[in-house]
C-alpha positions in Angstrom: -131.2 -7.2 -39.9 -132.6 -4.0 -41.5 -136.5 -3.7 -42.3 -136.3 -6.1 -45.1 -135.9 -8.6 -42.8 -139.3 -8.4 -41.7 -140.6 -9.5 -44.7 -138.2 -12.9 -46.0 -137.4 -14.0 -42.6 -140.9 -13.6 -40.5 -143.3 -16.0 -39.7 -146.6 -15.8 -37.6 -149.7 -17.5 -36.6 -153.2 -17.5 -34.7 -153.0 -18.7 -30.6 -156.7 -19.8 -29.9 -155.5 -20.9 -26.6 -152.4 -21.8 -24.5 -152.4 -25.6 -25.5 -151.9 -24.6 -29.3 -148.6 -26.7 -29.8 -148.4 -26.3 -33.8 -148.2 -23.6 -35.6 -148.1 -22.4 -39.3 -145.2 -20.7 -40.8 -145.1 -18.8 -44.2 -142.2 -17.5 -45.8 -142.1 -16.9 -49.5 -144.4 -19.2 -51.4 -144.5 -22.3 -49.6 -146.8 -22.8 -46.0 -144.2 -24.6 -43.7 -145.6 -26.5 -40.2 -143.0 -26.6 -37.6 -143.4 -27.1 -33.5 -142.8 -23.5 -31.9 -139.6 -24.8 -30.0 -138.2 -25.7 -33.3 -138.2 -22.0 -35.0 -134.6 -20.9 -35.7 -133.2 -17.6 -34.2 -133.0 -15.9 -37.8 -137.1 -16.2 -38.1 -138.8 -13.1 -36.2 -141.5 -14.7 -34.5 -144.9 -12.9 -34.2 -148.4 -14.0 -32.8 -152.0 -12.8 -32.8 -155.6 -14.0 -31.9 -158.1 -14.2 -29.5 -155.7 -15.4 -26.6 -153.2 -13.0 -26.8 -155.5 -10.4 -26.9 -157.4 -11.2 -23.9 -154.3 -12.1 -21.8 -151.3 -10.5 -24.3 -149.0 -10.8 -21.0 -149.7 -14.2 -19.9 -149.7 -15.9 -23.6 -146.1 -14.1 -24.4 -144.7 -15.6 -21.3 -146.0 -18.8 -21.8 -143.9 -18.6 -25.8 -140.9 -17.4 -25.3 -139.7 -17.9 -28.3 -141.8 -15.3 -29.6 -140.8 -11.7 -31.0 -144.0 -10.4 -30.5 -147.7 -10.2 -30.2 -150.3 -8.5 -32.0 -152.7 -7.2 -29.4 -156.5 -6.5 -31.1 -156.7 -6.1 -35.0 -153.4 -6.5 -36.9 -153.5 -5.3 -40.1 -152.2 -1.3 -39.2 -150.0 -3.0 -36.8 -148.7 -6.1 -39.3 -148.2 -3.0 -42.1 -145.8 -1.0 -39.0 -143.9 -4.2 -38.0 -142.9 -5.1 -41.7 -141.2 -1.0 -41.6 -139.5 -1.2 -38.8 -135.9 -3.1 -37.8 -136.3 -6.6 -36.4 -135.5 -6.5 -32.5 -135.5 -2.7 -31.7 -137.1 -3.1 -28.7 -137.1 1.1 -28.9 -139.2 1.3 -32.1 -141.3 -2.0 -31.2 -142.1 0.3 -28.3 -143.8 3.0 -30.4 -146.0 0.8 -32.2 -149.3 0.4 -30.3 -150.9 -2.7 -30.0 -148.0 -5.0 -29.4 -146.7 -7.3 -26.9 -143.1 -7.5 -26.7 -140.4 -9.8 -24.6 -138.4 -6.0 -23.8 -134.7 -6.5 -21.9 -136.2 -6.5 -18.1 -139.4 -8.5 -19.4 -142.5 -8.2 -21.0 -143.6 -4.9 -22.8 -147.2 -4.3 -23.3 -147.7 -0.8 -25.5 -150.8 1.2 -25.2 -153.7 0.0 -27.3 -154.1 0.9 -30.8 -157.6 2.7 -31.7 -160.0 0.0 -33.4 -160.3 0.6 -37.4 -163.7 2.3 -38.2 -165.1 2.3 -40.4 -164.3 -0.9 -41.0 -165.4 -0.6 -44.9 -162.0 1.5 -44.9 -160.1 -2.4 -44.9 -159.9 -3.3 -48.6 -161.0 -6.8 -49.8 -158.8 -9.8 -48.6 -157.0 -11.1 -51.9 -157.5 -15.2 -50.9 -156.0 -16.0 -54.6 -152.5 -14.8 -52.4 -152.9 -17.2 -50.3 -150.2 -20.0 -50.3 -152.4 -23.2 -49.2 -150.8 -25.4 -52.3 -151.4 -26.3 -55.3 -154.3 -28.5 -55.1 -155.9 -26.5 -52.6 -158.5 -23.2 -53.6 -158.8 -20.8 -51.0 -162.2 -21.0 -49.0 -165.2 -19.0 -49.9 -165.8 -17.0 -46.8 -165.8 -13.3 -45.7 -166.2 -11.3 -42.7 -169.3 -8.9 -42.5 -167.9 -6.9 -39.5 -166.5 -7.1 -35.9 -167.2 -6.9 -32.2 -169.9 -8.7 -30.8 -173.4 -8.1 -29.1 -173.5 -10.4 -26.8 -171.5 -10.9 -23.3 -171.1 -14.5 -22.9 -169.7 -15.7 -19.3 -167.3 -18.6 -21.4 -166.6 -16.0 -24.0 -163.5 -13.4 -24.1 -166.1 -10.4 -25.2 -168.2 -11.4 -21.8 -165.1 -9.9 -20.0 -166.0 -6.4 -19.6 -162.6 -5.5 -17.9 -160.5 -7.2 -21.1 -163.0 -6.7 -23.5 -161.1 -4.8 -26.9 -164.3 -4.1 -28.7 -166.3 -1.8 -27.3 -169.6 -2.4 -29.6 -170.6 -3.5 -32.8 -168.8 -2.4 -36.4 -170.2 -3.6 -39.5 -169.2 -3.6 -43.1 -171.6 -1.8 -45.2 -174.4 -3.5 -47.3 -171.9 -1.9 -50.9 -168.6 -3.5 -49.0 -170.4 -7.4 -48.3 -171.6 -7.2 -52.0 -168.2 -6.3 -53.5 -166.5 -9.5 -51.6 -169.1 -11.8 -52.5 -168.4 -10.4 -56.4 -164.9 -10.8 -56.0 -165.5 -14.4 -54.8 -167.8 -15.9 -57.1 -165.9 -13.9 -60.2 -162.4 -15.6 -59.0 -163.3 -18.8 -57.7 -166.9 -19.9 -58.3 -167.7 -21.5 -55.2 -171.0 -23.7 -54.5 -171.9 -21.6 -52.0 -170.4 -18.6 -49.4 -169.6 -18.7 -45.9 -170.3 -15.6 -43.6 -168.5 -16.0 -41.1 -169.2 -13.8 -38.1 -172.0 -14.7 -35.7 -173.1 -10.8 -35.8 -174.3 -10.7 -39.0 -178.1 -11.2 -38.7 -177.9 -8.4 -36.2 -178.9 -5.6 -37.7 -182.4 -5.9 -39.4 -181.9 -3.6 -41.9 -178.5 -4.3 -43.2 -180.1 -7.8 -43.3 -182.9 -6.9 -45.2 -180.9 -5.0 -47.9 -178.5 -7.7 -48.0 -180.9 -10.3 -48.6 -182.6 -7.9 -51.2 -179.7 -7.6 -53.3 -178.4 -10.9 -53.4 -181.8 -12.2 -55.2 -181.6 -9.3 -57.8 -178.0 -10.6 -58.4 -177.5 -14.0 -57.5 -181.3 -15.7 -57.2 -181.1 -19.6 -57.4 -177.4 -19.0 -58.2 -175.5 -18.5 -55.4 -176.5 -20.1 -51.8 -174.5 -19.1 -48.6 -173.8 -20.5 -45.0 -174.4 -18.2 -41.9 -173.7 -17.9 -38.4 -176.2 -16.6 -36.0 -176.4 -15.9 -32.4 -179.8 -16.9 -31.7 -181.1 -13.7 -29.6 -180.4 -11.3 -33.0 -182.5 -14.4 -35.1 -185.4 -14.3 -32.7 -185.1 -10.2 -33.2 -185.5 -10.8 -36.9 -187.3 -14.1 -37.2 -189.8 -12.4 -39.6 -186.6 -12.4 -42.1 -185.7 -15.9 -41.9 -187.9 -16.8 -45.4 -186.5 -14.0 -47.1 -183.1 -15.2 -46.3 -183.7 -18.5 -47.6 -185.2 -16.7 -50.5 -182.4 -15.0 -50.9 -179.5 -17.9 -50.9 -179.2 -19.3 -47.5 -178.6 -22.8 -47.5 -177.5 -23.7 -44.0 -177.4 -22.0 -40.5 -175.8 -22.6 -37.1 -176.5 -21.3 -33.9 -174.9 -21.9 -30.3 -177.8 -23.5 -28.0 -175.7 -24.2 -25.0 -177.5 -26.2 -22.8 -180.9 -27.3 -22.4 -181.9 -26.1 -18.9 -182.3 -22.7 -18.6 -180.8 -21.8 -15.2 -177.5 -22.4 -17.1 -178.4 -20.5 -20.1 -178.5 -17.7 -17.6 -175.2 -18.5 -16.2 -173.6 -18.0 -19.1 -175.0 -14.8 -20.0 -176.7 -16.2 -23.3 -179.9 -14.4 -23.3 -182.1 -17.1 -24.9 -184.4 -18.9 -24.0 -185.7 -22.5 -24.3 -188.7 -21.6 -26.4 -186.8 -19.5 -28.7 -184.4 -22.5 -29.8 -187.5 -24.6 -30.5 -189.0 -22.0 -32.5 -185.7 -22.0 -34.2 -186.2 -25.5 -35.1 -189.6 -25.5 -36.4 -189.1 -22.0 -38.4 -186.2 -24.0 -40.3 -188.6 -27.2 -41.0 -191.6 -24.9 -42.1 -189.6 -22.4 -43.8 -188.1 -24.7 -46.1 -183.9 -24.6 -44.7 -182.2 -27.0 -46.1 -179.5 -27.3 -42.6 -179.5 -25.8 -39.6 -177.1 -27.0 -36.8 -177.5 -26.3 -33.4 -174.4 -26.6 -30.9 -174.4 -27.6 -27.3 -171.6 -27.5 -24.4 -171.0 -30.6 -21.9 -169.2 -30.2 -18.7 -169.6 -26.3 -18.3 -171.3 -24.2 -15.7 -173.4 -26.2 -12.9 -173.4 -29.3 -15.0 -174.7 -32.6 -13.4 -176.1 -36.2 -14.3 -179.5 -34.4 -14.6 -178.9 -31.3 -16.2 -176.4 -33.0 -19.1 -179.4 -36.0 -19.7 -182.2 -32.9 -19.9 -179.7 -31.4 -22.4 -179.3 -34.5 -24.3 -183.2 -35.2 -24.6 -184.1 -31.3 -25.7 -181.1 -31.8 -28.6 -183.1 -34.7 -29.5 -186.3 -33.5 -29.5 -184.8 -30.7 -31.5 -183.7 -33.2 -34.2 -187.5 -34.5 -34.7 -188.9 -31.0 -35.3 -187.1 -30.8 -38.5 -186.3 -34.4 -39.6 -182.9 -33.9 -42.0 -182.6 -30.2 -41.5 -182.0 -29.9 -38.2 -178.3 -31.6 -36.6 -176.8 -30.9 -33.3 -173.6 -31.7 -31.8 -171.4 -30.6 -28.4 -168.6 -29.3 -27.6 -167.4 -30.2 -24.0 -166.7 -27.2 -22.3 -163.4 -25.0 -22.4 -161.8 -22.5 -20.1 -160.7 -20.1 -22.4 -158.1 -17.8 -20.0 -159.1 -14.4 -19.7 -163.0 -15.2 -20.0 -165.2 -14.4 -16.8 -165.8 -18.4 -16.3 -161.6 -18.3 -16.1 -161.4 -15.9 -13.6 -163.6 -17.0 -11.3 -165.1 -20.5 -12.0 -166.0 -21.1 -8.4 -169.3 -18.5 -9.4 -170.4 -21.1 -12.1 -169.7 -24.5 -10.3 -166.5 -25.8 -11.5 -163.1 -26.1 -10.2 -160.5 -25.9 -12.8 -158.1 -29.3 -13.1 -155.8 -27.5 -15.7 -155.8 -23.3 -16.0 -153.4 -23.2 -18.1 -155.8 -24.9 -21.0 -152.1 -27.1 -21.8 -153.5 -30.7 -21.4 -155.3 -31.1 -24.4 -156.1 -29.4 -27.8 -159.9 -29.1 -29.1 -163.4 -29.3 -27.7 -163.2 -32.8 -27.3 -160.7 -32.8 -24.3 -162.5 -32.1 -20.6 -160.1 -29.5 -18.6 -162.4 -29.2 -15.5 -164.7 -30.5 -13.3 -168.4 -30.2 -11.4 -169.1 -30.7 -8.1 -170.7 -33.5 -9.2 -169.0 -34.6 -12.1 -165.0 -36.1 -12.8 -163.2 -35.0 -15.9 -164.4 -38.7 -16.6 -167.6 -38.1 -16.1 -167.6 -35.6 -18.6 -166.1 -37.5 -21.1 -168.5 -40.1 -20.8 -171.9 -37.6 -20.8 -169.4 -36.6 -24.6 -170.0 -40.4 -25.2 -173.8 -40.3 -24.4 -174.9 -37.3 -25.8 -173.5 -38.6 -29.0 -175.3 -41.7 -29.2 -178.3 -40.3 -28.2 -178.2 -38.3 -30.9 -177.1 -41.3 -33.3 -179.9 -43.0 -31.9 -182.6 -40.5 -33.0 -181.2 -40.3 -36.4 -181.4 -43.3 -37.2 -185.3 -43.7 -35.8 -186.2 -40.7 -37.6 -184.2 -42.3 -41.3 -186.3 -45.4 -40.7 -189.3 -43.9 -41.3 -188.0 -41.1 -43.6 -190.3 -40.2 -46.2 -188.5 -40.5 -50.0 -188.6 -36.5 -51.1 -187.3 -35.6 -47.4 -183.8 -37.9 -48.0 -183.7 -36.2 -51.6 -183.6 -32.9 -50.3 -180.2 -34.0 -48.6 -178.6 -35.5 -51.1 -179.8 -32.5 -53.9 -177.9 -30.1 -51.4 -174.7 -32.4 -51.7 -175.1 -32.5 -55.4 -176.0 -29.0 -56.2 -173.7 -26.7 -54.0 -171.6 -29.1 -52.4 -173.3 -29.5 -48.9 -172.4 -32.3 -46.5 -174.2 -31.4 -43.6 -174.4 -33.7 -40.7 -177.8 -35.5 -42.4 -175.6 -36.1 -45.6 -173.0 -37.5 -43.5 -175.3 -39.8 -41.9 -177.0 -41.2 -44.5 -174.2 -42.0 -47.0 -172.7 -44.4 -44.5 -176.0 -46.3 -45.8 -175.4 -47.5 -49.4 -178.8 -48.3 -49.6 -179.1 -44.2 -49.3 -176.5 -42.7 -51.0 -176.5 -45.3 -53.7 -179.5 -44.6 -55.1 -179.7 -40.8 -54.6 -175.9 -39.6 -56.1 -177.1 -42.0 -59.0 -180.3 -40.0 -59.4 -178.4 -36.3 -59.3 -175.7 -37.4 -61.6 -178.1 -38.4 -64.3 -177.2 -42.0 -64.2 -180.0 -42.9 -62.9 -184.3 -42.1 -63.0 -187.4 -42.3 -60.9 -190.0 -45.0 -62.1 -192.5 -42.2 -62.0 -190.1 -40.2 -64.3 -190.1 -42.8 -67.1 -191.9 -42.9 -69.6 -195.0 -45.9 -69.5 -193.8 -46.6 -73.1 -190.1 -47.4 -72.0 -191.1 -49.6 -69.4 -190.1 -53.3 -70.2 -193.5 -55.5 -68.9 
């Protein structure tokens, strides 16, 4: 097949980890699911991601039926493939920053220089997308790439794998053009930023948040990521990012003892997560969400219970704004808990991350804890969590539970307080009636109207 080829006949997807079994194919305009072992010869195979970037070698071997992988960023690469003949290993060899499966094994090219500026990239087209139909493309965008931080469960904590080598953002100009082109094509309720960097750098931040009130005040609210040791950095901009749009915010709190914060690198402590909590009550947020890990680094009976009761007390700082949830822990390969999980306490029951898909699936084991074990501290956390939800709804003033159900109405926000109080009809009853206009407040009528 000749270059052209490239283009009808290829197909690709995302590896997040080894135990990805499905992927997504697109060719033409239809988005086609298929099981990897199922792929015809006639498709040229490619991948990309997170996992075959931090072990390209490992993840090509583990897919044979793979073409190729896309080591780092892939757009200059994608743009090279789609030139060049299908299964020339010789010109596949020029291109930098692939993987291929070569004649006596697997070919791994030199690296290809990160893109910077990154403003150079023009504005994904989501309107190209091929979802269907009756499916819009999602509101999001990317404010830049790398990361700051150098978490022990996280590929970018691996200083001998890491690809980025610091922080490269889009300007304040390029994140106001995309957030143009997305509320001019598809009107969305609100935006989601999807990077975890993007409150760190104050001053981008500031001007950012400046610009969207002159444009887009009371018009346009927006969902943000946030690793929590930039926010404590620039807590004194949390109101004016509420001011300026944002709606809802989620940051990763780990654990709630800090000798395992430390393990894993976070840089955060206890305190600062509470503050985080009250800030978003007293600020007027209307979510924040706050994620926690189960099973991970030097995990007992005590430690998961003392991370179960801070979550909780988290929760009753900011009654209906604040949520929290886990994830149990993952081995992600090539991540400095992966290479050496002896250091952090746990002993790896499947390496190869192939037993189970999700952060809902336990893959290792504590000294102290069974794979069991961890499942069942899942179980508790989450009830522990329902528990204090539904004490705190109990005794829920009126104008708090409105505030949930307005963010529903208005821009389209089911957070994880909406979510719990529409499974009471009671709740959601009364409250979608009252923001659809088919319904009013007894204080809002009229004495005159009122039947006696």
């Amino acid at each position: 097949m000749g270059s052209a080829a490239w283009s009808a006949f290829s197909a690709g997807t995302s590896v997040a980890c080894w135990g990805s079994a499905w992927v997504t194919a697109t060719s033409g305009p239809c988005g086609i699911s298929w099981p990897v072992s199922s792929w015809r010869c006639r498709i040229a195979r490619w991948f990309w991601g997170p996992q075959l970037t931090g072990a390209p070698e490992e993840t090509l071997e583990r897919i044979p039926q793979a073409l190729c992988g896309v080591v780092g960023e892939g757009e200059e690469t994608f743009v090279e493939l789609l030139r060049m003949p299908v299964r020339d290993h010789a010109a596949l060899a020029q291109c930098q920053g692939l993987v291929f499966a070569g004649e006596s094994g697997v070919v791994l090219t030199p690296p290809r220089p990160l893109i910077s500026p990154v403003d150079r990239l023009s504005i994904p087209r989501s309107e190209h997308l091929t979802l269907g139909r009756m499916t819009e493309p999602p509101a999001t965008l990317l404010t830049g790439r790398g990361c700051t931080g150098r978490c022990a469960f996280c590929f970018e904590g691996n200083a001998s794998r890491r690809v980025n080598k610091g922080l490269r953002l889009h300007s304040v100009q390029r994140c106001l053009e995309e957030v143009d082109y997305l509320v001019r094509k598809f009107h969305p309720k609100y935006l989601t930023i999807m990077d975890d960097t993007f409150v760190a750098d104050a001053r981008r931040l500031r001007e950012f948040c400046q610009e969207m009130i002159g444009r887009y005040h009371e018009r346009v609210k927006w969902f943000c990521e946030a690793r929590m040791d930039s926010l404590w950095r620039q807590r004194d901009l949390l109101p004016l990012m509420i001011e300026a749009g944002l709606l809802r915010i989620q940051v990763g709190g780990a654990s709630g003892c800090q000798h395992i914060l430390d393990a894993y690198r976070k840089g955060i402590t206890l305190e600062q997560l509470q503050w985080f909590a009250d800030a978003a009550g007293s600020a007027g947020l209307h979510s924040a969400y706050i994620n926690f890990i189960i099973g991970g680094a030097f995990e007992t009976r005590e430690t998961a219970r003392r991370t179960r009761e801070f979550a909780c007390d988290l929760i009753r700082r900011a009654p209906a704004i604040v949520a929290v949830g886990h994830s149990l822990f993952t081995p992600y390969p090539a991540t400095p808990i992966h290479e050496n999980p002896e250091a952090y306490g746990l002993k790896l029951l499947d390496k190869d991350v192939v037993t189970g898909f999700g952060d809902s699936h336990a893959f290792c084991r504590t000294a102290e804890l069974t794979r069991f074990d961890i499942l069942e501290l899942g179980r508790e956390f989450n009830k522990a969590v329902q528990d204090a939800m539904n004490d705190i709804a109990q005794a829920m003033p009126l104008e708090v539970a409105d505030r949930v159900f307005e963010g529903q109405h208005k821009w389209g926000l089911e957070g994880e307080w909406y979510e719990f109080l529409s499974q009471d009809s009671r709740w959601s009853g009364y409250y979608l009636a009252l923001h659809a206009g088919r319904a009013k407040r007894l204080g809002d009528v009229p004495t005159d109207r009122i039947e006696h």
